[in-house]
N, C-alpha and C positions, 0 to 999 in steps of 0.2 A: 277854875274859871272865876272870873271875879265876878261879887256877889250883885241879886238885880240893884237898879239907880231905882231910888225912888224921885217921883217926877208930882206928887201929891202933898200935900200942906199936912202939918205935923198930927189934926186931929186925924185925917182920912189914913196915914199911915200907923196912928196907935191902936183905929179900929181891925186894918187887915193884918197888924200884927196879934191882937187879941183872936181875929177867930182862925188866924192861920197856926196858932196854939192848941186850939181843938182839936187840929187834923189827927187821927191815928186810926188805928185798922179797922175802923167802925163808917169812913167814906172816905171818897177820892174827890180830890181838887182837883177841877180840870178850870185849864187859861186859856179862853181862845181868844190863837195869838193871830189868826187870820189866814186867809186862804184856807190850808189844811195844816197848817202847824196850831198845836195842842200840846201846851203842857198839863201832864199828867203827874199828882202828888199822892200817893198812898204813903201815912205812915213817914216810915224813914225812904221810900223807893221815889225818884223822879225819872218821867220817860218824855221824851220830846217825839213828835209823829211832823215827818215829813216837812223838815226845816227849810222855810221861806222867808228870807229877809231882805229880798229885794225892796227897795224905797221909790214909795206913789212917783209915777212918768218914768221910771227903768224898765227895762226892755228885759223879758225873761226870753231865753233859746229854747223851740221845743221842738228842734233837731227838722233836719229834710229843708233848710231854709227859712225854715218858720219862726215868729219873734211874736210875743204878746206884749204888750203894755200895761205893768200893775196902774191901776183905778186908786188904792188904799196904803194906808202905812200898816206895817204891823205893828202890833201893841209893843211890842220890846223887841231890840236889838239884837242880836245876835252877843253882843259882847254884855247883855243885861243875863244872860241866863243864868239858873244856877247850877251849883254841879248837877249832872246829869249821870244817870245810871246807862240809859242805852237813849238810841234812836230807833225808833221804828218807822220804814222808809216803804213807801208802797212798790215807788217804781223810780227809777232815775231818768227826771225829765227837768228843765228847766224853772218850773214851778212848782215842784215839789221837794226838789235839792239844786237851790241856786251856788253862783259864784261866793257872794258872802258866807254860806253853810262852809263852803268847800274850801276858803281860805282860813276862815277864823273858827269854825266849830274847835274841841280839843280833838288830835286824832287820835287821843287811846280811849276815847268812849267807845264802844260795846256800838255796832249799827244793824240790828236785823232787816233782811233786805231779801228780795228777788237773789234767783242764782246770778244772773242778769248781770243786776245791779253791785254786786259784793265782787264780782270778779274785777270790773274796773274801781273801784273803791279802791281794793285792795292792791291793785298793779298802778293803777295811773296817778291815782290822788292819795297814797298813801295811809289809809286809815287800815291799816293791819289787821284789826279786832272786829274787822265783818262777816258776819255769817248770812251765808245764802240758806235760806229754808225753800225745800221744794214745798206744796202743797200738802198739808196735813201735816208735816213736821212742827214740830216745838222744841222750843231751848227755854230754861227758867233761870231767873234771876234770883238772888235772895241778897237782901241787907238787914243786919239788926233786928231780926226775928222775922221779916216780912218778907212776902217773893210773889211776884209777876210770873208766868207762863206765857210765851207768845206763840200762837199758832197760826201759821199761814195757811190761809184760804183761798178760797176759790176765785176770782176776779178775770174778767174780760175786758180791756179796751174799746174794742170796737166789733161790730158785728160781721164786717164783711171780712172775712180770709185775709184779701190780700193786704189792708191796710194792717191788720194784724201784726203782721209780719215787718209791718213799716213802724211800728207802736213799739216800743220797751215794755217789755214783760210786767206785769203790774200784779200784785199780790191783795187780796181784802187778810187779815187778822183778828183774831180772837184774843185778846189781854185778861188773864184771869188773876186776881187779886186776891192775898188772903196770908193768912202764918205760914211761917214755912214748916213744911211738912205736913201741913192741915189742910180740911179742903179750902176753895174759893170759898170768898165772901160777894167780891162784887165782880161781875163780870161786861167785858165792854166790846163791844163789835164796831170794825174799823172798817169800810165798806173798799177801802180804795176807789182809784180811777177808772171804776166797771161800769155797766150796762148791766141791767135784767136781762137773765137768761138762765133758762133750765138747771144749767151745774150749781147755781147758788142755792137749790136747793137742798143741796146735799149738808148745806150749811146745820140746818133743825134736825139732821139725822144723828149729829156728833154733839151739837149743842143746844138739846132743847129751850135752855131758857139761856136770855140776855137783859143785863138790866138796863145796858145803853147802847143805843145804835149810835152811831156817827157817822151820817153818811155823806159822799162826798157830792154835790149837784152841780147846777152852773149850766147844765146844759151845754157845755165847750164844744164848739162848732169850727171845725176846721176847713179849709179852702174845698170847695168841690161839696157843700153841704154837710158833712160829717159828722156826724155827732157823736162824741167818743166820752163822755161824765151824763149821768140821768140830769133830767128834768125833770121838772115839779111830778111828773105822772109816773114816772120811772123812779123817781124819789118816795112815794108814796106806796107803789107798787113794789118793790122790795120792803119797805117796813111791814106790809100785810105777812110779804112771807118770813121772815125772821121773826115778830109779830114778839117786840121787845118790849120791855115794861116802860121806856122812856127812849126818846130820841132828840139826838142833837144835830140839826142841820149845818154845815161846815162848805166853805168849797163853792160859794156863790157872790158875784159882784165885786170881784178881784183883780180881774184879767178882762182884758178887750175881748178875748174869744169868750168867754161866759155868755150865754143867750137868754138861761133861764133865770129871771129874779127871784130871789126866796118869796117872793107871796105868791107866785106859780105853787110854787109848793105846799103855803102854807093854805090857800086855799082847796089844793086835792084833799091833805088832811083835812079839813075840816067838814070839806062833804061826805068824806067816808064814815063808814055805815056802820065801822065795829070800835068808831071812836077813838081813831088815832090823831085827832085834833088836839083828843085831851092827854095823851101822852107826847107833843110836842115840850123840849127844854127850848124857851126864849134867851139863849145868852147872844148877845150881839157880837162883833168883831173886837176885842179889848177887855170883854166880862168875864168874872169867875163864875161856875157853879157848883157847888158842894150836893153831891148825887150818896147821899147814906145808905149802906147796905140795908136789907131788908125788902119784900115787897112793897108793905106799908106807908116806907116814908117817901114825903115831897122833897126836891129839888129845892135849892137854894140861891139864886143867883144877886153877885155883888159886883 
């Protein structure tokens, strides 16, 4: 793929060439590129999560009739990425895998996905190299000494039955970073396009500890009331229960159906009581932040 454009004047590119020299299996870059796309760097490994490159006043399809409006640009193009090792996809919906993903992505990257999701991948849009993970399954990657584990988790769209059924299947993921062959060093939890509910607890049973949440908000409200992504209170009420060393809110002020503003959210953490205010990561829409393994260390956002 061809390599990112830089879009920055020559000192601000020799600074993020200097610290994106540091990167190696001691912390992961992550790019939030908007919506729920996140480039993720460990090392020699990159993974891209749920590729949206629709551009601010495009119309994304989120099937049954339904059309949202992006609000925002993404940080980078689609034709800016760089090689990618895999995709990791929560669910195939029009703002999580748009038209531009699905013309221009490469299609021999590696896409872990819903079963859902990999079967039309794989038959309608040609990306051969997708794997359906049912729930709890994992597939691992390795390059150059270093390997990823991706483990599909628990995740619900919506609450009531029958829209269920009208929703694409949606996966939350566990990404565990580290040598290969050796254990994790850092590990990262991808909440997908769920709602709080009972089964996510089963989450803290297989992974007690997480060093980053990523969880997806926006409150997304569809016709008839619906609300199928958490809200500032449902945002906050899952991080109690995964109860991770750091969180990065994603997934808000994207789209016309978003209801919830990230300071909905940013304000439940701060009222909460076991200080999940101050395990809040501040990167905005376009920012990097370097998350160092270890309990001890701070977040670094550029």
């Amino acid at each position: 793929m061809p390599q990112p454009k830089n879009h920055h004047d020559g000192q601000d590119h020799h600074d993020r060439r200097d610290h994106h020299s540091h990167l190696t299996g001691d912390a992961i870059d992550i790019h939030f590129i908007g919506n729920a796309t996140v480039l993720l760097s460990y090392g020699p490994l990159t993974l891209l999560t749920d590729p949206n490159f629709l551009h601010r006043g495009q119309y994304a399809y989120l099937g049954h009739g339904l059309l949202t409006r992006r609000l925002t640009e993404p940080a980078l193009d689609v034709h800016e990425l760089p090689r990618l090792d895999a995709v990791v996809l929560s669910h195939l919906r029009g703002d999580h895998w748009d038209r531009r993903a699905r013309r221009h992505l490469d299609h021999t990257v590696p896409i872990l996905t819903t079963p859902h999701a990999a079967r039309r991948l794989r038959t309608v849009h040609g990306f051969h190299r997708t794997a359906g993970l049912r729930t709890w399954k994992a597939l691992t990657l390795r390059r150059d000494g270093a390997e990823v584990t991706v483990t599909a988790l628990p995740a619900r769209h919506a609450g009531h039955a029958v829209l269920r059924r009208l929703l694409p299947p949606v996966m939350g993921s566990m990404l565990e970073f580290g040598p290969a062959g050796g254990p994790p060093r850092i590990r990262l939890y991808i909440s997908g396009d769920t709602l709080v509910y009972d089964g996510l607890d089963e989450i803290t049973d297989h992974f007690p500890a997480a060093d980053l949440a990523v969880l997806h908000l926006g409150g997304t409200r569809l016709p008839g009331g619906f609300v199928v992504t958490m809200d500032g209170a449902q945002g906050a009420e899952l991080a109690r229960r995964i109860d991770p060393r750091l969180v990065l809110p994603v997934h808000y002020g994207d789209y016309t159906v978003m209801r919830s503003p990230l300071s909905a959210f940013l304000a439940e953490a701060e009222a909460d009581a076991i200080g999940l205010g101050d395990r809040i990561v501040h990167c905005g829409h376009g920012e990097h932040v370097r998350v160092p393994c270890g309990p001890g260390a701070a977040p670094e956002v550029y």
